[in-house]
N, C-alpha and C positions, 0 to 999 in steps of 0.2 A: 504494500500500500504506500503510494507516495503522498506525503503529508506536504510538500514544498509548493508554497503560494507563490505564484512571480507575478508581482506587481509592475508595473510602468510607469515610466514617467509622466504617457499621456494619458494612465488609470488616474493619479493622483490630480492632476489637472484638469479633469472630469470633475472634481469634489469643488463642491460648493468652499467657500472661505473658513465658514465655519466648520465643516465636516474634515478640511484641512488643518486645523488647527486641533480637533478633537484627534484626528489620526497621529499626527507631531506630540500632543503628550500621552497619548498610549502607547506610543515606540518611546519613547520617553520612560514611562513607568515601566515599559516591561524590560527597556535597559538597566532600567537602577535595578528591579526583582535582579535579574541575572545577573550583577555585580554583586549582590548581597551575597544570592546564594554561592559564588564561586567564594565567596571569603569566608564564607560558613563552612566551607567542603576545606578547603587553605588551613583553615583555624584547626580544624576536627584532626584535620590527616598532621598538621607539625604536631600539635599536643597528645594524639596517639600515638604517633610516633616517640614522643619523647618519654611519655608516662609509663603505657601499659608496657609491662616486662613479663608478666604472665599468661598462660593462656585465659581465654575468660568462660570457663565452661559452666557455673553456675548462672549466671547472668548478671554477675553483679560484683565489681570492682573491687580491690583487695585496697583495704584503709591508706596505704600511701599514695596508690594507683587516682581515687579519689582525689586527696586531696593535692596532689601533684595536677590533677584536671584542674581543678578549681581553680589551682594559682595561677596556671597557666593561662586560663580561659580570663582572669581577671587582669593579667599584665598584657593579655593583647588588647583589653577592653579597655585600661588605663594609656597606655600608649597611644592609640586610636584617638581616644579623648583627647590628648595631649596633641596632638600632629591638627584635630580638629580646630582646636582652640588656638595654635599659633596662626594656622593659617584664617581664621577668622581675626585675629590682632593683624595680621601682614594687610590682610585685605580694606579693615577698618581704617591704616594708614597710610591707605595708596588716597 
């Protein structure tokens, strides 16, 4: 089954102004979804990468494994914050 839509330049140009602009932030939002989710898949794969050392056949993380997620998943959320906030000061000063 092929799933791929090929749009046109002279399909978009067929669209009313506003049904153009409606199209522009739904590629829009479905860019940011798929920037999140690649940094959610990013986060998951270094911090399991780095945490888990054993195998997980219970379903359920061995108390360091834990809290090695936690740290990890809060220093890239601190960091994030931090990278957010300078560049919101950089921009504030232009």
């Amino acid at each position: 089954m092929d799933d791929e839509l090929n749009i046109s330049a002279e399909d978009v140009q067929r669209l009313s102004p506003n049904e153009q602009r409606e199209l522009q932030m739904f590629i829009q939002s479905e860019t940011q979804k798929s920037q999140i989710s690649k940094n959610i898949h990013s986060l998951t794969e270094t911090c399991f990468k780095k945490c888990i050392t054993s195998s997980i056949s219970n379903g359920k993380l061995a108390g360091k494994e834990e809290t090695c997620m936690s740290n990890c998943v809060n220093r890239w959320y601190d960091s994030n914050l931090a990278v957010l906030k300078h560049l919101e000061t950089l921009r504030a000063s232009q």
